[in-house]
PyMOL Python script that loads the backbone (N, CA, C, O; Angstrom):
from pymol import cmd

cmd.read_pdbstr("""\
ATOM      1  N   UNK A   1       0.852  -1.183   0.000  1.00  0.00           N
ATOM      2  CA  UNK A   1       0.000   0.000   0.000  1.00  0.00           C
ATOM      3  C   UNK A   1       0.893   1.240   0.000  1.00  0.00           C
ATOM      4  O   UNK A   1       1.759   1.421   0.856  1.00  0.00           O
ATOM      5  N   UNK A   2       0.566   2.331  -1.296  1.00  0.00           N
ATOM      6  CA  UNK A   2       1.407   3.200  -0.997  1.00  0.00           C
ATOM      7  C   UNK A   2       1.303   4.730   0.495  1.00  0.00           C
ATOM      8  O   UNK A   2       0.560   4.905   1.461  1.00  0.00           O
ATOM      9  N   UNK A   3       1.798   5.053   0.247  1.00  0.00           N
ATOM     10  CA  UNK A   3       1.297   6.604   1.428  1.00  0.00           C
ATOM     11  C   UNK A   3       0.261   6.991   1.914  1.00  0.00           C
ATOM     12  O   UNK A   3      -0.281   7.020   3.018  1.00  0.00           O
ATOM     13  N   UNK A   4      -0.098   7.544   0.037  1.00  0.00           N
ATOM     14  CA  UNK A   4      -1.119   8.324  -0.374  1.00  0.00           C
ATOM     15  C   UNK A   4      -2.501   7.645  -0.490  1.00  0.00           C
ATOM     16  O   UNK A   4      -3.619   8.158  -0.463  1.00  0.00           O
ATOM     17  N   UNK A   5      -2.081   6.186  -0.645  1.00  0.00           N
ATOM     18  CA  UNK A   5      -3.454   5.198  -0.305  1.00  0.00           C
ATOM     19  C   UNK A   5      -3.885   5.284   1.485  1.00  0.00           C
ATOM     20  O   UNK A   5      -5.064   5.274   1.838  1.00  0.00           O
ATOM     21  N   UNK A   6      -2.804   5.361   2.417  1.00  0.00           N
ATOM     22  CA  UNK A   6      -2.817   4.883   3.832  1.00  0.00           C
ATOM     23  C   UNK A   6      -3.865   6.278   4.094  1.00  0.00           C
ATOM     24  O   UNK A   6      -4.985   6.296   4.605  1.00  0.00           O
ATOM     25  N   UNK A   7      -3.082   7.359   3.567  1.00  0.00           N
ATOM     26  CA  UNK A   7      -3.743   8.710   3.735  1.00  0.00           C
ATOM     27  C   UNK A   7      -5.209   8.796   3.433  1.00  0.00           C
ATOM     28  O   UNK A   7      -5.906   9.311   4.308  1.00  0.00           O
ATOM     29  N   UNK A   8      -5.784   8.378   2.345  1.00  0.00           N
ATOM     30  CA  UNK A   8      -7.016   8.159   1.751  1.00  0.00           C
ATOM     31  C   UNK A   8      -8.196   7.496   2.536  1.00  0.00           C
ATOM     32  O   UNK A   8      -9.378   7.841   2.512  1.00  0.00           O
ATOM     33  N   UNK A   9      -7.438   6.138   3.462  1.00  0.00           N
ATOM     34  CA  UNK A   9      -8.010   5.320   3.815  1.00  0.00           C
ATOM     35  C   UNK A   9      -8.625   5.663   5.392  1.00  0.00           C
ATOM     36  O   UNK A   9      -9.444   4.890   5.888  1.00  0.00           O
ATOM     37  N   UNK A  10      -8.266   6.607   5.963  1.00  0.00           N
ATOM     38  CA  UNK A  10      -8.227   7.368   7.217  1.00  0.00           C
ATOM     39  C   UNK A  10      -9.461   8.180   7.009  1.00  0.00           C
ATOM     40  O   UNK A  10      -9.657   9.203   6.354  1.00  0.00           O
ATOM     41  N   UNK A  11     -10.295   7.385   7.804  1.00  0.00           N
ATOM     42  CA  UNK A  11     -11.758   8.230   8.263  1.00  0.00           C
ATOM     43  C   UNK A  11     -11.345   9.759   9.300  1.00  0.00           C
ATOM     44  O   UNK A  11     -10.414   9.768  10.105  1.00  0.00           O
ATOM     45  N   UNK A  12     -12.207  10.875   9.056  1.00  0.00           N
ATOM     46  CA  UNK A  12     -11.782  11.924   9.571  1.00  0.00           C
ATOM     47  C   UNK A  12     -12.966  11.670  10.530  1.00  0.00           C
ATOM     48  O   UNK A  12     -14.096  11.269  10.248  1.00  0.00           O
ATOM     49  N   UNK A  13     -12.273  12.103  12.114  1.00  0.00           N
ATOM     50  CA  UNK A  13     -13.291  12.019  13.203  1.00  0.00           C
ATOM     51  C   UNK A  13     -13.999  13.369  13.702  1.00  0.00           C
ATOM     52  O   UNK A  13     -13.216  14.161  14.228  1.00  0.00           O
ATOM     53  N   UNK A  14     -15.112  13.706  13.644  1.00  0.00           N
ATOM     54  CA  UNK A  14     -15.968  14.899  14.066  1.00  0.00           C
ATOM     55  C   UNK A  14     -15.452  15.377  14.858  1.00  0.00           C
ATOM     56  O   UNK A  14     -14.934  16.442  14.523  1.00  0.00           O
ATOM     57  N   UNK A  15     -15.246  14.938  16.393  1.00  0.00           N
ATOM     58  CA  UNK A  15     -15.135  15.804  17.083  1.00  0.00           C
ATOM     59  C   UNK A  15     -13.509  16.687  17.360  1.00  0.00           C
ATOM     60  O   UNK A  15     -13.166  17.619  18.088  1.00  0.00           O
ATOM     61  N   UNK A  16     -12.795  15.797  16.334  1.00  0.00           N
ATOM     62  CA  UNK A  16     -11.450  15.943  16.814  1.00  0.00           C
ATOM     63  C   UNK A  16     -10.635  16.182  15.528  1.00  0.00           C
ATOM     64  O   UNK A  16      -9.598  15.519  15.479  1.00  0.00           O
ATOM     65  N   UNK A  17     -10.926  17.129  14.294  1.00  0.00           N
ATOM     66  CA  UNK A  17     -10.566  16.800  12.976  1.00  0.00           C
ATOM     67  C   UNK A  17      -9.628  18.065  12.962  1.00  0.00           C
ATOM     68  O   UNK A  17     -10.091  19.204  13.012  1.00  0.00           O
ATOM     69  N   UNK A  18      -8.530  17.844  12.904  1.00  0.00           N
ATOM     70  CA  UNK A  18      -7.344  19.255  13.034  1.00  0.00           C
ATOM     71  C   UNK A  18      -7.162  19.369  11.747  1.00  0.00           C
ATOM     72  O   UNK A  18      -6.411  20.306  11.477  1.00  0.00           O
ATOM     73  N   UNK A  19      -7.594  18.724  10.744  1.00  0.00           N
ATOM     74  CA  UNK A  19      -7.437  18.917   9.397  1.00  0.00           C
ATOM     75  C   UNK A  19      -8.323  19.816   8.881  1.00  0.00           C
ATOM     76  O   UNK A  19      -8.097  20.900   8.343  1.00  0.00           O
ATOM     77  N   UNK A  20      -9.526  19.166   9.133  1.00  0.00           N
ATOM     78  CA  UNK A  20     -10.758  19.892   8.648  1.00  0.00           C
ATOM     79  C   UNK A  20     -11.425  20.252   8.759  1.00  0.00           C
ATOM     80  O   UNK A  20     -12.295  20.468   7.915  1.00  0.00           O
ATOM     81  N   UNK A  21     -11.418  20.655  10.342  1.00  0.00           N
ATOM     82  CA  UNK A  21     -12.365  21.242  11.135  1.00  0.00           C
ATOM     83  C   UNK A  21     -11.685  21.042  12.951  1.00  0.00           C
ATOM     84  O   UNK A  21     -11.889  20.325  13.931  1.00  0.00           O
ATOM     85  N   UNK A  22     -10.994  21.943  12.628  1.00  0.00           N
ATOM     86  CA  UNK A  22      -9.977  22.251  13.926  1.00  0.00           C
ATOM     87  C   UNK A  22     -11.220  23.381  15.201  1.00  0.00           C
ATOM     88  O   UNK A  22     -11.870  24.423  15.115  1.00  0.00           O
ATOM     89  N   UNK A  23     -10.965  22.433  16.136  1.00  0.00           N
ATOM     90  CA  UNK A  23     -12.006  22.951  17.000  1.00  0.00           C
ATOM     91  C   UNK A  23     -11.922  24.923  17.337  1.00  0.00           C
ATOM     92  O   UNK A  23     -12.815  25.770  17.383  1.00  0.00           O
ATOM     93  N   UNK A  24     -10.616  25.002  17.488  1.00  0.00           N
ATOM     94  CA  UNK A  24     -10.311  26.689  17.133  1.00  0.00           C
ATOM     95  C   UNK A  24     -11.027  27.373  16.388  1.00  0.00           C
ATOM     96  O   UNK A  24     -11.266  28.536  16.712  1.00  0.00           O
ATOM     97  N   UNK A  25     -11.680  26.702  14.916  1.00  0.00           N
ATOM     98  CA  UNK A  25     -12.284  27.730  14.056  1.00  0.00           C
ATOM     99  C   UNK A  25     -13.745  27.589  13.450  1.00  0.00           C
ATOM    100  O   UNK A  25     -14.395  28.073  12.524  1.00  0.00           O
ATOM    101  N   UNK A  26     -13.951  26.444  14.716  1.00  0.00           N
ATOM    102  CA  UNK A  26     -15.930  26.223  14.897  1.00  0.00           C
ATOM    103  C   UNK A  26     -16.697  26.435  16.080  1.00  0.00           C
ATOM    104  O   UNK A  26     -16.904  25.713  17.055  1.00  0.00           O
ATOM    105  N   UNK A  27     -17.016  27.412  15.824  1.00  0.00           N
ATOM    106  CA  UNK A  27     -17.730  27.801  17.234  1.00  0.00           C
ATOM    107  C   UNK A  27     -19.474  27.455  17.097  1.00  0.00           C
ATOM    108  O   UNK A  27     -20.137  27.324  16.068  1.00  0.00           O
ATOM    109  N   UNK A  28     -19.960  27.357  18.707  1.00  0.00           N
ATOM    110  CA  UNK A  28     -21.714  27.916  18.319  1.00  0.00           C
ATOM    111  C   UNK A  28     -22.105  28.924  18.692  1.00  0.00           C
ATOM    112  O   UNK A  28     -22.557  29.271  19.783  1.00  0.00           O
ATOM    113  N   UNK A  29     -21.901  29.564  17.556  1.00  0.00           N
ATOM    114  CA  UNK A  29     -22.272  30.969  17.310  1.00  0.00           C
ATOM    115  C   UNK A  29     -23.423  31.688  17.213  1.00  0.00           C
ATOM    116  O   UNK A  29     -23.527  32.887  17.474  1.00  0.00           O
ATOM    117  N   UNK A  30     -24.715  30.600  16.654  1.00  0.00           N
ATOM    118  CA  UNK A  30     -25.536  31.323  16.227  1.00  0.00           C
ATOM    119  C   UNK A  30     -26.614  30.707  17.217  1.00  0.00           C
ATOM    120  O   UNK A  30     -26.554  29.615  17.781  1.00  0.00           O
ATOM    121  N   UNK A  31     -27.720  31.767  17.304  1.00  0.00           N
ATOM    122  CA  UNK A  31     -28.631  32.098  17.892  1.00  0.00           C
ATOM    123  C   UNK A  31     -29.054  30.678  18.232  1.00  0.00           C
ATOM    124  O   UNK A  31     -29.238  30.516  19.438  1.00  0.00           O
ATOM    125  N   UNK A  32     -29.286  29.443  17.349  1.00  0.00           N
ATOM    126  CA  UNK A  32     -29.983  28.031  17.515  1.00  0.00           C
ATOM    127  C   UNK A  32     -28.773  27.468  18.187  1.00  0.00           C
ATOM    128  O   UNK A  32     -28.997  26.624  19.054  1.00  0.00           O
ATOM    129  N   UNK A  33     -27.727  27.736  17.979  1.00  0.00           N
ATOM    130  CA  UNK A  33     -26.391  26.992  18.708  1.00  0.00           C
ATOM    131  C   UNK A  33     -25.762  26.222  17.812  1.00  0.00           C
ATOM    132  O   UNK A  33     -24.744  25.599  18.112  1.00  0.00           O
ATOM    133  N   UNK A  34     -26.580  26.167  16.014  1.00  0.00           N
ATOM    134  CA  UNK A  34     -25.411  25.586  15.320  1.00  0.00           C
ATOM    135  C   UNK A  34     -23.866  26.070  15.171  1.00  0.00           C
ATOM    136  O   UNK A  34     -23.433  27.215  15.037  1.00  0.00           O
ATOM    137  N   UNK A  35     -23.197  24.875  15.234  1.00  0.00           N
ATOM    138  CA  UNK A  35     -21.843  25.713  14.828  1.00  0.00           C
ATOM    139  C   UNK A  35     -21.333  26.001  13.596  1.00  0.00           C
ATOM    140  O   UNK A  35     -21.559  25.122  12.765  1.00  0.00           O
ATOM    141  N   UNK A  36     -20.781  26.847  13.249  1.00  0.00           N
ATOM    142  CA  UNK A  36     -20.338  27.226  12.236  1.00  0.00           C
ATOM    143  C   UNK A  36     -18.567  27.264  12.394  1.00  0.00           C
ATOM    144  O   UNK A  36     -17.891  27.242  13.422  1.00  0.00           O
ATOM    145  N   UNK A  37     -18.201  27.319  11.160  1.00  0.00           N
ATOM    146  CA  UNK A  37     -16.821  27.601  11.033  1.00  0.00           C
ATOM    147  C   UNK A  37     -16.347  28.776  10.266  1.00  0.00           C
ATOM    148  O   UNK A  37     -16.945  29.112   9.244  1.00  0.00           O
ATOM    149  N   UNK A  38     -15.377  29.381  10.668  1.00  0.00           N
ATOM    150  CA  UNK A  38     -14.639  30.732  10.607  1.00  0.00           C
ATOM    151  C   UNK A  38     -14.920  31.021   8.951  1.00  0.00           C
ATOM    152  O   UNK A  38     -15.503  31.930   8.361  1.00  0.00           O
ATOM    153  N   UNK A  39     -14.011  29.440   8.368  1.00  0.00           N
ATOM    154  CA  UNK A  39     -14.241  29.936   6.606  1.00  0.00           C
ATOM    155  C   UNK A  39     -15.526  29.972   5.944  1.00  0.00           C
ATOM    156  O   UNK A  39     -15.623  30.245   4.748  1.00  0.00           O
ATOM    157  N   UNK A  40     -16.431  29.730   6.620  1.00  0.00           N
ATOM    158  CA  UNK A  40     -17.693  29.525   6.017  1.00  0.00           C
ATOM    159  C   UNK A  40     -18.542  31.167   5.887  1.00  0.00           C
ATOM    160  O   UNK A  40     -19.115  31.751   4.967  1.00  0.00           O
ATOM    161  N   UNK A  41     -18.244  31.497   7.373  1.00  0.00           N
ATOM    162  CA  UNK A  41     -18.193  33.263   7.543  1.00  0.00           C
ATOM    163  C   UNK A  41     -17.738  33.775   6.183  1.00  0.00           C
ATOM    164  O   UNK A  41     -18.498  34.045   5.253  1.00  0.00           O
ATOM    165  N   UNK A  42     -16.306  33.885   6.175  1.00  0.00           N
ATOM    166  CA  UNK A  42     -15.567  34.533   5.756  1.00  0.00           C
ATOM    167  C   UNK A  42     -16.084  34.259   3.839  1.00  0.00           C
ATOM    168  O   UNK A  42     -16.169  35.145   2.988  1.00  0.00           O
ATOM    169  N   UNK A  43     -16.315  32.936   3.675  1.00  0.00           N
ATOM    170  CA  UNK A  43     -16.571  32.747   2.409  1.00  0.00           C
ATOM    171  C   UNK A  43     -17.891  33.420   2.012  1.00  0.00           C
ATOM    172  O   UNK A  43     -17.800  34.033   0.949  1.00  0.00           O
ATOM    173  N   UNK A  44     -19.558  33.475   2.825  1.00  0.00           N
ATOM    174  CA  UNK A  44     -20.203  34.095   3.075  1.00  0.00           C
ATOM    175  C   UNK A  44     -20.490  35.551   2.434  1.00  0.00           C
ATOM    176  O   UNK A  44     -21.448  36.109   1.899  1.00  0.00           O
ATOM    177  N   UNK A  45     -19.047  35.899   2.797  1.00  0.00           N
ATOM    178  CA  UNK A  45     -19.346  37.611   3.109  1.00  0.00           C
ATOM    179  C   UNK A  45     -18.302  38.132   1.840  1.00  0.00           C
ATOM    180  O   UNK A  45     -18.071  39.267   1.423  1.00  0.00           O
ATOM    181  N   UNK A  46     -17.852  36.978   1.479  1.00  0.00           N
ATOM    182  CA  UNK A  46     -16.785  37.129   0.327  1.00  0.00           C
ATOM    183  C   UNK A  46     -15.339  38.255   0.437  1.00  0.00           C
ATOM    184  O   UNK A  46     -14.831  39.110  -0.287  1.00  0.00           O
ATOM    185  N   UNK A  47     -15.101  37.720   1.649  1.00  0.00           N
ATOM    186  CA  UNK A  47     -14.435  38.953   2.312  1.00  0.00           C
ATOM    187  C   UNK A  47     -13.117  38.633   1.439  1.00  0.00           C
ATOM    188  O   UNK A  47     -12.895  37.459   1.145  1.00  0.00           O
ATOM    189  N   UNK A  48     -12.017  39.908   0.913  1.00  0.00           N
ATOM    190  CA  UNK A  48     -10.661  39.637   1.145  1.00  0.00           C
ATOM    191  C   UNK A  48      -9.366  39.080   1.592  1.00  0.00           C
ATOM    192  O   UNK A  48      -9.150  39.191   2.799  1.00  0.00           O
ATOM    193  N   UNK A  49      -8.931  38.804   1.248  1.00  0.00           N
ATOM    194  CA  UNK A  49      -7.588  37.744   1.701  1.00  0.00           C
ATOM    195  C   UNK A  49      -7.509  38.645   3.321  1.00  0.00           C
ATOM    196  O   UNK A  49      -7.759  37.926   4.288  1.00  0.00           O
ATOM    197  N   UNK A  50      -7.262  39.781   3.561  1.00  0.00           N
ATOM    198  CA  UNK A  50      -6.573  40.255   4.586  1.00  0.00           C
ATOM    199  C   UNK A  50      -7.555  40.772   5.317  1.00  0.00           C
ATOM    200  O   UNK A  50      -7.275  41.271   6.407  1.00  0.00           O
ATOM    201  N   UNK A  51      -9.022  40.743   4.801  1.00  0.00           N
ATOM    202  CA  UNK A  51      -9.877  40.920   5.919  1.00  0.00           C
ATOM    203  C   UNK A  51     -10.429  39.539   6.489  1.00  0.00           C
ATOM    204  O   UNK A  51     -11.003  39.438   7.574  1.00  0.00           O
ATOM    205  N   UNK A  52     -10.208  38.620   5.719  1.00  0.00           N
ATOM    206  CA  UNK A  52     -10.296  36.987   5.598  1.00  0.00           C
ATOM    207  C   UNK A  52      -9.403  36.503   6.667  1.00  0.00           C
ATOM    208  O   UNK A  52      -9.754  35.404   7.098  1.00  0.00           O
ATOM    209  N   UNK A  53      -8.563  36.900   7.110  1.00  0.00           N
ATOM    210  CA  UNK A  53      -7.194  36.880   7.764  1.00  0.00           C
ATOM    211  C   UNK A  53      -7.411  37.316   9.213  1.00  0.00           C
ATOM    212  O   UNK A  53      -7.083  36.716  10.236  1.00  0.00           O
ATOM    213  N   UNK A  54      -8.227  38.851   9.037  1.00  0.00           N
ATOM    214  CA  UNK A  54      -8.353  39.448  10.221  1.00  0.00           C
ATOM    215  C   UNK A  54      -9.501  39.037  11.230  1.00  0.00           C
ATOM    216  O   UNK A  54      -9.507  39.211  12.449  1.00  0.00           O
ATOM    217  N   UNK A  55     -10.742  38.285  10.216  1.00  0.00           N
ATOM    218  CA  UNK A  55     -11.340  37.877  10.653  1.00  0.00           C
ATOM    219  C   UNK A  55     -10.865  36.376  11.573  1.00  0.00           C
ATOM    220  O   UNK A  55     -11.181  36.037  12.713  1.00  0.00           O
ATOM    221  N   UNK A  56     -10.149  35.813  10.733  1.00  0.00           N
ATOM    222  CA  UNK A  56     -10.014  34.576  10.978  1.00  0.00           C
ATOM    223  C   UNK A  56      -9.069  34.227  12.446  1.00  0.00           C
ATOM    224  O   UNK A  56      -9.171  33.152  13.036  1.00  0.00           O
ATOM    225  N   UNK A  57      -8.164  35.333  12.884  1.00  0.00           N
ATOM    226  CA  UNK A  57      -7.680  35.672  13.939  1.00  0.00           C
ATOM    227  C   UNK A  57      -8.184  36.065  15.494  1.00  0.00           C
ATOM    228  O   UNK A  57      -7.928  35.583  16.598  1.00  0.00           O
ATOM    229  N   UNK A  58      -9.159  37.354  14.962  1.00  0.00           N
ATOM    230  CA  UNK A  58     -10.066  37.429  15.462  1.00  0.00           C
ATOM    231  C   UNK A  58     -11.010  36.590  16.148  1.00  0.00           C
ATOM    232  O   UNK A  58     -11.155  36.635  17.370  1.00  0.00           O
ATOM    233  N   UNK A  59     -11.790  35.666  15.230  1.00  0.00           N
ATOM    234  CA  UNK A  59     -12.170  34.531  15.536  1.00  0.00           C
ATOM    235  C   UNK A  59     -11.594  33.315  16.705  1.00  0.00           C
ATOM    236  O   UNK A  59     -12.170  32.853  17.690  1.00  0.00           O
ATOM    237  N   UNK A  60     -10.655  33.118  16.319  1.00  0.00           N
ATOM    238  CA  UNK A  60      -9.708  31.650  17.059  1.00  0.00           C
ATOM    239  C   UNK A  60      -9.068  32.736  17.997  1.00  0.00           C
ATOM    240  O   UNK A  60      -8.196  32.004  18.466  1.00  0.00           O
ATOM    241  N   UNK A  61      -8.862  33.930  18.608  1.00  0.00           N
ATOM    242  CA  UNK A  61      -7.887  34.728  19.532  1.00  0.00           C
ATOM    243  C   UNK A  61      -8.384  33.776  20.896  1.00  0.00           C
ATOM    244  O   UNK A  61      -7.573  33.230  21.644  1.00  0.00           O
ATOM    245  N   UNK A  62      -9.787  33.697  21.050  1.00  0.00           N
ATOM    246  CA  UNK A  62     -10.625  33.288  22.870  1.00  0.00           C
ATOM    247  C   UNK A  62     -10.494  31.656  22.677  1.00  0.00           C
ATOM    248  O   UNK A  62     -10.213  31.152  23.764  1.00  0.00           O
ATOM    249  N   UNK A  63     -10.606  30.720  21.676  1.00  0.00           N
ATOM    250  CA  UNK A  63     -10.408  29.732  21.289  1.00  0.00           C
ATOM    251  C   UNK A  63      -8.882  28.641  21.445  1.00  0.00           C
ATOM    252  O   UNK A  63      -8.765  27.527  21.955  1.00  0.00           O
ATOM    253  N   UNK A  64      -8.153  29.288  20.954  1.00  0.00           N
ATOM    254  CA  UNK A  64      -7.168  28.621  20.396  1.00  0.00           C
ATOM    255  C   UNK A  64      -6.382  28.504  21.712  1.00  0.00           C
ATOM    256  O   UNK A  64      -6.314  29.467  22.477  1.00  0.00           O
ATOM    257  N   UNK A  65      -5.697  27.150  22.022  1.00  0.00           N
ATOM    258  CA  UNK A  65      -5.463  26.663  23.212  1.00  0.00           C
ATOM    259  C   UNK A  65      -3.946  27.577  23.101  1.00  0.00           C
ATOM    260  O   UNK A  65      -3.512  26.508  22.669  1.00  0.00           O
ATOM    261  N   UNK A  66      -3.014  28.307  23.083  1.00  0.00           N
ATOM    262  CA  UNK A  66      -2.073  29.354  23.539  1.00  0.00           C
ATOM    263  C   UNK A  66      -2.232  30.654  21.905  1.00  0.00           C
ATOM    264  O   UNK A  66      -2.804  30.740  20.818  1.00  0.00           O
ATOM    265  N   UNK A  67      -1.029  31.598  23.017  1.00  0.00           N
ATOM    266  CA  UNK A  67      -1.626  32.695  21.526  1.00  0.00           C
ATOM    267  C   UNK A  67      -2.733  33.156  21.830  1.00  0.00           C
ATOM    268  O   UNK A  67      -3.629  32.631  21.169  1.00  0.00           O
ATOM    269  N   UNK A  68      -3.172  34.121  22.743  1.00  0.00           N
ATOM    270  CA  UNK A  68      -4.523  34.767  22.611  1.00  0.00           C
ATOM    271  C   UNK A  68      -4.067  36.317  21.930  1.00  0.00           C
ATOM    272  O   UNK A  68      -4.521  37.005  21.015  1.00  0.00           O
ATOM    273  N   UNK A  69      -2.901  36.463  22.919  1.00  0.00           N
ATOM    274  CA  UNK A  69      -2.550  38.265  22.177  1.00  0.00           C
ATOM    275  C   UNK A  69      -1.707  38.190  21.120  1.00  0.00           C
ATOM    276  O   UNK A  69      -1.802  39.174  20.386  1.00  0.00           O
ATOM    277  N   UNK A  70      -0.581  37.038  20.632  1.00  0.00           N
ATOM    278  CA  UNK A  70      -0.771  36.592  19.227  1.00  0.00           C
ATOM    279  C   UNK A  70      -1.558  36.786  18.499  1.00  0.00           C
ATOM    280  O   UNK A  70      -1.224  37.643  17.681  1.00  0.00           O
ATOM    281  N   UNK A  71      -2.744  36.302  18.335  1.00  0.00           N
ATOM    282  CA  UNK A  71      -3.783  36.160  17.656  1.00  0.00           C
ATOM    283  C   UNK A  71      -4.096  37.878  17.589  1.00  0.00           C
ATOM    284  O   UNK A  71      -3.742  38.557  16.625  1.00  0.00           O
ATOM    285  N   UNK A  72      -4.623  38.288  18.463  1.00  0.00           N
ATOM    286  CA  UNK A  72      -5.198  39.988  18.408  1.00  0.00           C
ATOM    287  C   UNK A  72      -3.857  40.494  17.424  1.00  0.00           C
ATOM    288  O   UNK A  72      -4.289  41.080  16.431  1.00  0.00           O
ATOM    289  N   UNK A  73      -2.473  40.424  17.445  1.00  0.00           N
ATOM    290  CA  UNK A  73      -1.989  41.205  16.922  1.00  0.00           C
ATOM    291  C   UNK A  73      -1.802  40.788  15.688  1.00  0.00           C
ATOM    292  O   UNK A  73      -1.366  41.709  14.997  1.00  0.00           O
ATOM    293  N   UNK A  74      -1.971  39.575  14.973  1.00  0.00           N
ATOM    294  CA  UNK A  74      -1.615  39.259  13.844  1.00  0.00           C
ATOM    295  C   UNK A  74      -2.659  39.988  12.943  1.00  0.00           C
ATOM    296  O   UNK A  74      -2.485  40.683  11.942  1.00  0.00           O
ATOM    297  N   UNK A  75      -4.256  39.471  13.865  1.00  0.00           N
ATOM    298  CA  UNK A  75      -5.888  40.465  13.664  1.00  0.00           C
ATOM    299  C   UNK A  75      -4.954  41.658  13.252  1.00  0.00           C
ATOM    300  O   UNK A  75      -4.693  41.746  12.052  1.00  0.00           O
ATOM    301  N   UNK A  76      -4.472  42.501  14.031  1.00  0.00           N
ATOM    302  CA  UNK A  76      -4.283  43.920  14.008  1.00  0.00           C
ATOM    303  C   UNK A  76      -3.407  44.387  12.341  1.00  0.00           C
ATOM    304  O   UNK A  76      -3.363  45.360  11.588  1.00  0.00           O
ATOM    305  N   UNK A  77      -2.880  43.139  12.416  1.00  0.00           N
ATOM    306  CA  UNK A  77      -0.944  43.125  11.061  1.00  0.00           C
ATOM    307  C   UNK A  77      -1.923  43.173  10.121  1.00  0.00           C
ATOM    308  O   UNK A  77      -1.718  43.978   9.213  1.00  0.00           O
ATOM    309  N   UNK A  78      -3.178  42.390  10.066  1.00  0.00           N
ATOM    310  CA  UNK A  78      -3.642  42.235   8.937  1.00  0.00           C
ATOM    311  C   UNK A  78      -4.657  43.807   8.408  1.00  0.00           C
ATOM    312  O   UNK A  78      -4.875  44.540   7.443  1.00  0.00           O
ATOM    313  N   UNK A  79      -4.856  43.682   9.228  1.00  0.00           N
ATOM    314  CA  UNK A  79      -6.268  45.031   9.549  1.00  0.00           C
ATOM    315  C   UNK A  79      -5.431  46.023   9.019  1.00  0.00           C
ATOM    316  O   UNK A  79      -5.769  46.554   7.961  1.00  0.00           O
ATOM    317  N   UNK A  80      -4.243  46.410   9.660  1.00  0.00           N
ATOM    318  CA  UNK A  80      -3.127  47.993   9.101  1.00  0.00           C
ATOM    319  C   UNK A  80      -2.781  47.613   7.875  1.00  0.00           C
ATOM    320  O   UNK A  80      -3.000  48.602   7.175  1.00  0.00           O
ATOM    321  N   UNK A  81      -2.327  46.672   7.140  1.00  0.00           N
ATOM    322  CA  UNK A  81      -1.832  46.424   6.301  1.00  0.00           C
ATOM    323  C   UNK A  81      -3.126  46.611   4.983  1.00  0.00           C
ATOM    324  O   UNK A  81      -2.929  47.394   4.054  1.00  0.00           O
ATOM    325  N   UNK A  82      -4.056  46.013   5.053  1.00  0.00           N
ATOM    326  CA  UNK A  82      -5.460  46.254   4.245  1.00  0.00           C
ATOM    327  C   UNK A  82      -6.064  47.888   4.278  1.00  0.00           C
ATOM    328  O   UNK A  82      -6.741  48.337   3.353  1.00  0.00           O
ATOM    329  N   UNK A  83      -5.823  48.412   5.082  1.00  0.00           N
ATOM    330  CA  UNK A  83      -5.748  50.109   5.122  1.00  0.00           C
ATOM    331  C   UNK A  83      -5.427  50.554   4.531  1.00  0.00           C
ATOM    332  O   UNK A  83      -5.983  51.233   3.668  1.00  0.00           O
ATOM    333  N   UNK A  84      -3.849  50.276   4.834  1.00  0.00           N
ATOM    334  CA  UNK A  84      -2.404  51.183   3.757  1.00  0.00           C
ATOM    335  C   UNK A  84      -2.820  51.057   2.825  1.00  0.00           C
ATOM    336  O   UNK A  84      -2.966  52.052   2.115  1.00  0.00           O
ATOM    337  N   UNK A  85      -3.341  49.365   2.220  1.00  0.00           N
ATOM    338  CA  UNK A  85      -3.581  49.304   0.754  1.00  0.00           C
ATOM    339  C   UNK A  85      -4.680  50.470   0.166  1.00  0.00           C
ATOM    340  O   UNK A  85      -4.571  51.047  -0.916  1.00  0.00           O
ATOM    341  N   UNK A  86      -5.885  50.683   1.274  1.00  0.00           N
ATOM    342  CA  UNK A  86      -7.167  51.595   0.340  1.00  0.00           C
ATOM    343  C   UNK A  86      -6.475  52.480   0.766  1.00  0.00           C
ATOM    344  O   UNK A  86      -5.960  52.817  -0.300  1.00  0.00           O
ATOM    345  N   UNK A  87      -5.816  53.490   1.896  1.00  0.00           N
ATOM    346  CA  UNK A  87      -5.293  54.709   1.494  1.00  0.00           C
ATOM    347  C   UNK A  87      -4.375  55.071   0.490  1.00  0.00           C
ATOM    348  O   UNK A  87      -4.208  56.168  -0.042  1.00  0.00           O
ATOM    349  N   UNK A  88      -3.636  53.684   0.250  1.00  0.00           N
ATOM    350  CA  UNK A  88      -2.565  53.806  -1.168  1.00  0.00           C
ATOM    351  C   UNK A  88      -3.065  53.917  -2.214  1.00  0.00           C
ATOM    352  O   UNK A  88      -2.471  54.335  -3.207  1.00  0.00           O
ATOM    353  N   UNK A  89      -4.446  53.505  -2.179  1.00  0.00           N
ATOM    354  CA  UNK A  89      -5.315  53.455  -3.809  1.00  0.00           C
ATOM    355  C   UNK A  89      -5.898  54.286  -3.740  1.00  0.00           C
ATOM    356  O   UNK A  89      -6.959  54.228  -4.361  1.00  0.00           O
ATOM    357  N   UNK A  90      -5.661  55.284  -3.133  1.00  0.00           N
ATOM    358  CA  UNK A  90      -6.745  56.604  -3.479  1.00  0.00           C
ATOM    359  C   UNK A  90      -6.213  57.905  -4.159  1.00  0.00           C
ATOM    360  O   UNK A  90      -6.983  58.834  -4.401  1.00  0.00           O
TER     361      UNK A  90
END
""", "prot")
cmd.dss("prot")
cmd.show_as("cartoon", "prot")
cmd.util.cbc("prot")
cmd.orient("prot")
């Protein structure tokens, strides 16, 4: 069996899927208590790479098991940086 077969053959588990649904970026968010995930937002709203970014930081900052003010400042790297760009384009 090669690798890429062993890889294939690997059921992904719900509650615990760091691949594809990393508990950091599914919360229950909404009013019924379904959860949603960060990219689903972000895809949603068709947001920008760097507001996509800021969100997504934002999001996982209260979540993500270390890195909380990490998280706020990377939020922040992304947020100044998407600025510069519309004050540069004006």
């Amino acid at each position: 069996m090669t690798t890429s077969a062993k890889f294939n053959d690997i059921e992904p588990h719900e509650e615990h899927d760091v691949v594809n649904s990393p508990a950091h970026y599914t919360h229950s968010c909404l009013p019924n208590g379904t959860q949603i995930e960060c990219i689903e937002v972000i895809e949603m709203l068709d947001l920008p790479y760097h507001l996509g970014n800021t969100l997504k930081y934002l999001w996982r900052h209260n979540h993500h098991t270390r890195g909380r003010i990490e998280n706020l400042k990377k939020a922040r790297w992304f947020l100044n940086r998407y600025i510069a760009k519309l004050e540069n384009a004006e």
